[in-house]
N, C-alpha and C positions, 0 to 999 in steps of 0.2 A: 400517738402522743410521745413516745418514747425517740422515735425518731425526730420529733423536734425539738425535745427535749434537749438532746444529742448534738445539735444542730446548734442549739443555743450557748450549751457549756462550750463549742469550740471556738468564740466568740468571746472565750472570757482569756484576760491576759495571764493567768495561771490553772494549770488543775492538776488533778492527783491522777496516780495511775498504779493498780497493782493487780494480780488475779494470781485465783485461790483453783484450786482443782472442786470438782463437784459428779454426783455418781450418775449416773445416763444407762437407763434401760438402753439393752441391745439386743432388738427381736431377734429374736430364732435359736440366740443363745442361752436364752432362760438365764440370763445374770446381769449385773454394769460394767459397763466400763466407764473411763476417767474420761471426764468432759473439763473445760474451763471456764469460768465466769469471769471474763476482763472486766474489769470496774473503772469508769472515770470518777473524779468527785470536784466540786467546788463548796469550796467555804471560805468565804473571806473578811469574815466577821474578825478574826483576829487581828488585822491590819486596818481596820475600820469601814471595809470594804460595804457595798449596799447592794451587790449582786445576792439574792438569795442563794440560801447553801441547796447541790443538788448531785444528784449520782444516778448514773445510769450503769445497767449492768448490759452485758453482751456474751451469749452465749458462742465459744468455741470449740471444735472436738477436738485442738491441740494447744501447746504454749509456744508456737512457730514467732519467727519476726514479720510473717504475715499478717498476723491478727492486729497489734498494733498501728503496723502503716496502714489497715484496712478502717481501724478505729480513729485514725487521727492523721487520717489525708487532708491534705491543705492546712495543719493549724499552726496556727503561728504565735508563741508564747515559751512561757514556763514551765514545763512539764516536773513535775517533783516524783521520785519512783526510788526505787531501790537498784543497786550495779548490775540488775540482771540484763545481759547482753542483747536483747531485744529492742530494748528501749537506748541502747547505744548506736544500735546499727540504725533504728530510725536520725536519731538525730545528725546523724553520719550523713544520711540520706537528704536531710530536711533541714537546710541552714536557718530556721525561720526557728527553730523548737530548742530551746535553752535547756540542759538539764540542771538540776538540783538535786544532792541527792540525800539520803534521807542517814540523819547519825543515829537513829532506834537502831538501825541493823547495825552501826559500828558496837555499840551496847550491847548488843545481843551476845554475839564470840564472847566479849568480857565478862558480863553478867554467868556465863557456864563455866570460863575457867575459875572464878573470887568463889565459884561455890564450896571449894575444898578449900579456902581458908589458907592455898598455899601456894597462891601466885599474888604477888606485893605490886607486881604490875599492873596486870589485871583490876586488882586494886584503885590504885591508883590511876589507874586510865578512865576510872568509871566515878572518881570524886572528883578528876579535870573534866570530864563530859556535864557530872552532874549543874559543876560552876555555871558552863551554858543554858544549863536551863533555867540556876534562878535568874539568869539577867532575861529571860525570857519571857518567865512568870511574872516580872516588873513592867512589859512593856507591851502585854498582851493586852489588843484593844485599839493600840494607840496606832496614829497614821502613819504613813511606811516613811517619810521623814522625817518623823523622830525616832523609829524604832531602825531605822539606818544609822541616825548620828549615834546612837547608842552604844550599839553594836560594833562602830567602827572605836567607841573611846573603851568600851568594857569589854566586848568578845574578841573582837580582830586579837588583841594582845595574848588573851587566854589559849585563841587556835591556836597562834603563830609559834606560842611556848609549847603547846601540847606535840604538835607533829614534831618540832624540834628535838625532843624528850623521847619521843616514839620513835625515832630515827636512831638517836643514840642508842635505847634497849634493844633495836633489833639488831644492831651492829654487836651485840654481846651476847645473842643467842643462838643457840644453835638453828641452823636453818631451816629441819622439820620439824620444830616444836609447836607442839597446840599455839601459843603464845606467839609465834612469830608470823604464825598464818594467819591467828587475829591482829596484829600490828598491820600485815599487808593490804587489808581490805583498805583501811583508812588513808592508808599511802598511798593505794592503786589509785583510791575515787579524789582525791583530794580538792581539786578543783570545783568538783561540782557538791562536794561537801560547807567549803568554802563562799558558796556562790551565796549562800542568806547573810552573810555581812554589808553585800553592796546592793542589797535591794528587800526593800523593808517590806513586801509582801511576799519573800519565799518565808516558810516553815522551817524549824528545825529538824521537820521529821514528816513525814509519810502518817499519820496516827488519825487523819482523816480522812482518807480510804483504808484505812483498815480496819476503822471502828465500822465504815461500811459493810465491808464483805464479812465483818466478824458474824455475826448472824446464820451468813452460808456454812462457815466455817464448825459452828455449832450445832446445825442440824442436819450436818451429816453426819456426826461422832454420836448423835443420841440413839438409845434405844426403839425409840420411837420415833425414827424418823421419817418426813414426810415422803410421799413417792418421790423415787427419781424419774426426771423426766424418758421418754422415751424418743428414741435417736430414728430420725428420718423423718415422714408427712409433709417431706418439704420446710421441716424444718418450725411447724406452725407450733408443736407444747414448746419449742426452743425462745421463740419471739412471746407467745404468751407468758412465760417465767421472767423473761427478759422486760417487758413490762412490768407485769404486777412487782419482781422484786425494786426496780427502778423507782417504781412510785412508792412504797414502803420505806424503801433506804430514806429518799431524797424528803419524808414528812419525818421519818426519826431525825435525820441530819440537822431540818431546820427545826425542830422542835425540842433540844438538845443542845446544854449549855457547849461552850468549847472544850474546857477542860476535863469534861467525866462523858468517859465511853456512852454513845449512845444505845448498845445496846442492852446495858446493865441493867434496865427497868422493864427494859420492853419484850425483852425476852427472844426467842430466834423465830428469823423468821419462817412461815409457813411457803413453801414452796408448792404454786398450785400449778397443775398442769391441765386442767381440765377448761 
């Protein structure tokens, strides 16, 4: 199931892509070690899309640029992820796979330095981010030509002013400043930060494979957390987990408005290995 599942989402002209670390018995050491859950996702109910929303997980024992190409050989689309270097060397590799990339993580840097009350930038990089998201909130829904024409009369201006802006405070900061290493993120990726203005089914943000794996994410930090799997048999509790959590993800994903975390109600998931 899961492999055709897999088989399907690469067929779709957009999908998510992110992974989380997850704990993996390792016989004979009597302890875990750190395994990975790469995650794909679709949902494209925001753009008025009729694909069902769906997510498949994929068990690795590393975060190599292996696991990706191995995840998303032959696809050809939109991939939406965060600047981690993996998913750059694929599309390096693979002229057919567009990226997009995701402004939660430009937010993130900001959101930790405004917490002291005593970066004006920071600040204010996070009420020009915010701007983009009400013209977002206005147009969620709607089909990807309108929520283009939109975007190009309401966002394009906002970006175009914000990196502008961004560009002048880092020319005024000193070079190793907390603040100046969050200005460079957004400068590095800019392009593929850019890239949801000219095509009205990318995202502003990655916040749909994350509400996926948020789950994982959760029952590995509880007290009560479920077994971790156990590493080797060929790899069989790896593909078991790898199922069952695909099939859990992908009924909360579509059974879950867009806007509110799908797993706020449902609670994390149970990780079976058996």
């Amino acid at each position: 199931m899961v492999q055709r599942l897999h088989e399907i989402l690469l067929t779709s002209p957009r999908l998510f892509a992110d992974e989380t670390t997850m704990p993996v018995l390792d016989p004979g050491r009597g302890q875990t070690k750190k395994g990975y859950a790469w995650t794909l996702a679709r949902d494209d109910r925001p753009w008025g899309g009729t694909d069902p929303p769906a997510v498949v997980f994929h068990y690795a024992p590393g975060r190599g640029a292996e696991h990706p190409k191995a995840l998303l050989a032959d696809y050809q689309g939109i991939l939406q992820c965060d600047g981690y270097a993996a998913y750059k060397t694929l599309a390096a590799a693979n002229e057919g796979i567009t990226l997009a990339f995701c402004w939660s993580h430009v937010r993130r840097e900001f959101i930790e330095l405004a917490k002291g009350r005593t970066a004006p930038i920071a600040t204010e990089t996070l009420q020009r981010i915010a701007a983009l998201y009400a013209v977002e909130a206005e147009i969620r829904g709607k089909p990807p030509e309108t929520r283009q024409a939109v975007r190009q009369a309401r966002s394009r201006p906002l970006v175009e002013a914000l990196f502008a802006w961004l560009e002048e405070q880092l020319a005024r900061l000193p070079g190793g400043s907390p603040t100046a290493k969050a200005i460079r993120y957004p400068l590095n990726h800019r392009e593929g930060l850019c890239r949801f203005l000219d095509d009205g089914r990318i995202e502003l943000d990655t916040n749909v494979v994350e509400r996926a794996i948020r789950p994982v994410c959760l029952s590995r930090k509880m007290p009560c957390s479920p077994p971790a799997m156990t590493a080797g048999r060929g790899g069989v509790r790896q593909r078991r987990w790898s199922g069952r959590a695909s099939s859990m993800a992908s009924i909360r994903s579509a059974t879950s408005p867009t806007s509110s975390p799908a797993w706020s109600t449902a609670g994390p998931m149970t990780v079976l290995t058996k």
